[in-house]
C-alpha positions in Angstrom: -145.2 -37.6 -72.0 -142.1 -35.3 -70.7 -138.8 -37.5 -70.7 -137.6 -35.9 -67.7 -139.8 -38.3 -66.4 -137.5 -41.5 -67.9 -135.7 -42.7 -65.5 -131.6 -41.7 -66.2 -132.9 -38.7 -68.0 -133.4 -35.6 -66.2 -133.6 -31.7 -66.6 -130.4 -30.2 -68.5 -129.5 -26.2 -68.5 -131.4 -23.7 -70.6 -129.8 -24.1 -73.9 -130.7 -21.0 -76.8 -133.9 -20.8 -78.3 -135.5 -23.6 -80.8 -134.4 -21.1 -84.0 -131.9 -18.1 -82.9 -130.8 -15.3 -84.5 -127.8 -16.9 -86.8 -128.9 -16.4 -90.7 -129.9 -19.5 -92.0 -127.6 -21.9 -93.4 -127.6 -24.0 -96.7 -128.0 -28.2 -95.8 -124.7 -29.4 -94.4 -123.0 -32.7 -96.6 -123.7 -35.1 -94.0 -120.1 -37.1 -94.9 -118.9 -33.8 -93.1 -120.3 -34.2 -90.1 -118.2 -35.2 -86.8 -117.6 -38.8 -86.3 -119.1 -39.0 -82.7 -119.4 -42.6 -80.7 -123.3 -43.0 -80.2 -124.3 -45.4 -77.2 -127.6 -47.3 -78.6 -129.6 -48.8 -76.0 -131.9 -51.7 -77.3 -135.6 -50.5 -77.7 -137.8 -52.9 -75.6 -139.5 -53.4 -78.8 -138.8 -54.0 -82.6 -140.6 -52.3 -85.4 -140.6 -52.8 -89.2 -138.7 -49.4 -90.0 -137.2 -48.7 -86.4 -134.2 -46.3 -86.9 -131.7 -49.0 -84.9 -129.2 -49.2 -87.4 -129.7 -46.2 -88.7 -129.0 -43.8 -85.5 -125.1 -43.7 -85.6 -125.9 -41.7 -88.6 -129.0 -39.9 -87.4 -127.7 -38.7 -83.7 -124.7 -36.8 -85.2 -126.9 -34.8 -88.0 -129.3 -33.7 -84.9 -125.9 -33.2 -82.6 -125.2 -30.7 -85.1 -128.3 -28.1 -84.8 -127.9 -29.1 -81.0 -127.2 -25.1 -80.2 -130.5 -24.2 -81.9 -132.4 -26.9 -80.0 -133.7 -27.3 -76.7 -136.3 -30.0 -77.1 -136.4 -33.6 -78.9 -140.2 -34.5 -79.9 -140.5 -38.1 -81.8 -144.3 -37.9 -83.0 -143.7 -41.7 -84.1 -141.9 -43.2 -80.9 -142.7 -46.6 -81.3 -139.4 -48.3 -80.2 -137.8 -44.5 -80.2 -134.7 -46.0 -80.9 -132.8 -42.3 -81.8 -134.3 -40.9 -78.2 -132.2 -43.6 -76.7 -129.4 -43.2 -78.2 -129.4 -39.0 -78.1 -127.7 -37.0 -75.3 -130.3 -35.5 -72.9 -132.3 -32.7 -73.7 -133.9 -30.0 -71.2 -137.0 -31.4 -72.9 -138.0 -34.6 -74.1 -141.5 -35.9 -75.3 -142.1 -39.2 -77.1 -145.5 -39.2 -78.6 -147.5 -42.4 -80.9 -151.0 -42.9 -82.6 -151.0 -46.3 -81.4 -152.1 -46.4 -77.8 -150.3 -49.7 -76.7 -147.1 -47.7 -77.6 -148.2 -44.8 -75.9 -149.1 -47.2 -72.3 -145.4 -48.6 -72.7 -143.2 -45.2 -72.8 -145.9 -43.9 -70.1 -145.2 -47.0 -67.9 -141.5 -46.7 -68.7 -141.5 -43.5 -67.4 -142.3 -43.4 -64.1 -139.4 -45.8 -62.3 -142.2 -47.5 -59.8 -144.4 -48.5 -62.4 -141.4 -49.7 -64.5 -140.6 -51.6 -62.0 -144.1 -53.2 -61.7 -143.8 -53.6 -65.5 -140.4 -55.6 -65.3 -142.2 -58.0 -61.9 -144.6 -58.6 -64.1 -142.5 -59.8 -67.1 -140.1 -61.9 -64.7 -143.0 -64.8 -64.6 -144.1 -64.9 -67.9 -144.4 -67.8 -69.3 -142.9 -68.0 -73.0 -145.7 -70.2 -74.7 -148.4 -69.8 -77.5 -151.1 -69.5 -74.7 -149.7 -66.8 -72.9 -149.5 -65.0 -76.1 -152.9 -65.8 -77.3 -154.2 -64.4 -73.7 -152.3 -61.3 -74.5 -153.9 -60.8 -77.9 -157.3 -61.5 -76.6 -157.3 -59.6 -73.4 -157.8 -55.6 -73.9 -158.8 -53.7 -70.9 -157.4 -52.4 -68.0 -154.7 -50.5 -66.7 -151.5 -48.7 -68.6 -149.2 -51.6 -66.7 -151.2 -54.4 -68.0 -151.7 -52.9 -71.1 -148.2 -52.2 -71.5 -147.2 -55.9 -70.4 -150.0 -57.9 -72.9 -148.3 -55.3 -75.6 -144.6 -56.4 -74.7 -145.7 -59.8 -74.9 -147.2 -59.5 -78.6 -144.5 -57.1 -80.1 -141.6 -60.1 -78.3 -143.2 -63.4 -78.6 -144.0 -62.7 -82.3 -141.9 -62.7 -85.4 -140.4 -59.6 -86.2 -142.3 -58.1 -83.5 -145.8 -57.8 -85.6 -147.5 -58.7 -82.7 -150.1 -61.3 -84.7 -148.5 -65.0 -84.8 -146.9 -66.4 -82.0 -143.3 -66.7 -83.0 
């Protein structure tokens, strides 16, 4: 799934290629690296070893081989909690194993079926039952998939998706 496709993130100006011609460098002490102010936004879901916390360190480090780079890829997107709180790229793709994930950030980022998505959400009911339906239920199409999956990974604790909080 391209990002250029999220909604707010759009096609940037052809930056150099992915490794140029500069002779390679030995690994930067990251205590030296800029301080930089890095807006997180809130992943719509929580996962045990999301990088939340940990992308005010992260964002810089990648800010830094920024000139070498003209794609972000994040094989393990799950929440994708540093792709939301990078800069845009000319080229973003968010990839997972887990297909739920993959229906969210596909649902996410088209802004008409996001918007579905979010109609859908506004008359959930927050109970076990509505849960239990979610955890039960497993066909049809990306949106619903992507709703009964926001409902698991938010009505659970700490967003396992298998208890009801």
């Amino acid at each position: 799934m391209g990002a250029s496709d999220v909604p707010g993130r759009g096609e940037r100006s052809v930056q150099r290629s992915l490794f140029g011609e500069e002779p390679e460098r030995p690994a930067a002490d990251t205590s030296t690296f800029r301080s930089c102010h890095v807006h997180r936004i809130r992943p719509p879901v929580k996962a045990h070893g999301g990088k939340y916390y940990l992308a005010p360190k992260i964002v810089p480090i990648l800010l830094d081989v920024r000139a070498k780079v003209t794609e972000y890829l994040e094989p393990c997107a799950f929440g994708a909690s540093v792709f939301l709180a990078m800069p845009r790229m000319k080229r973003e793709i968010l990839g997972d194993i887990n297909p739920n994930v993959v229906a969210l950030w596909t649902v996410l980022s088209a802004a008409e079926s996001a918007r579905q998505l979010s109609s859908r959400l506004a008359d959930v009911a927050y109970d076990e039952r509505t849960f239990e339906t979610a955890k039960r239920e497993t066909s049809g199409t990306m949106i619903e998939q992507a709703t009964r999956f926001l409902i698991r990974c938010r009505f659970s604790r700490g967003g396992l998706g298998k208890n009801f909080d």
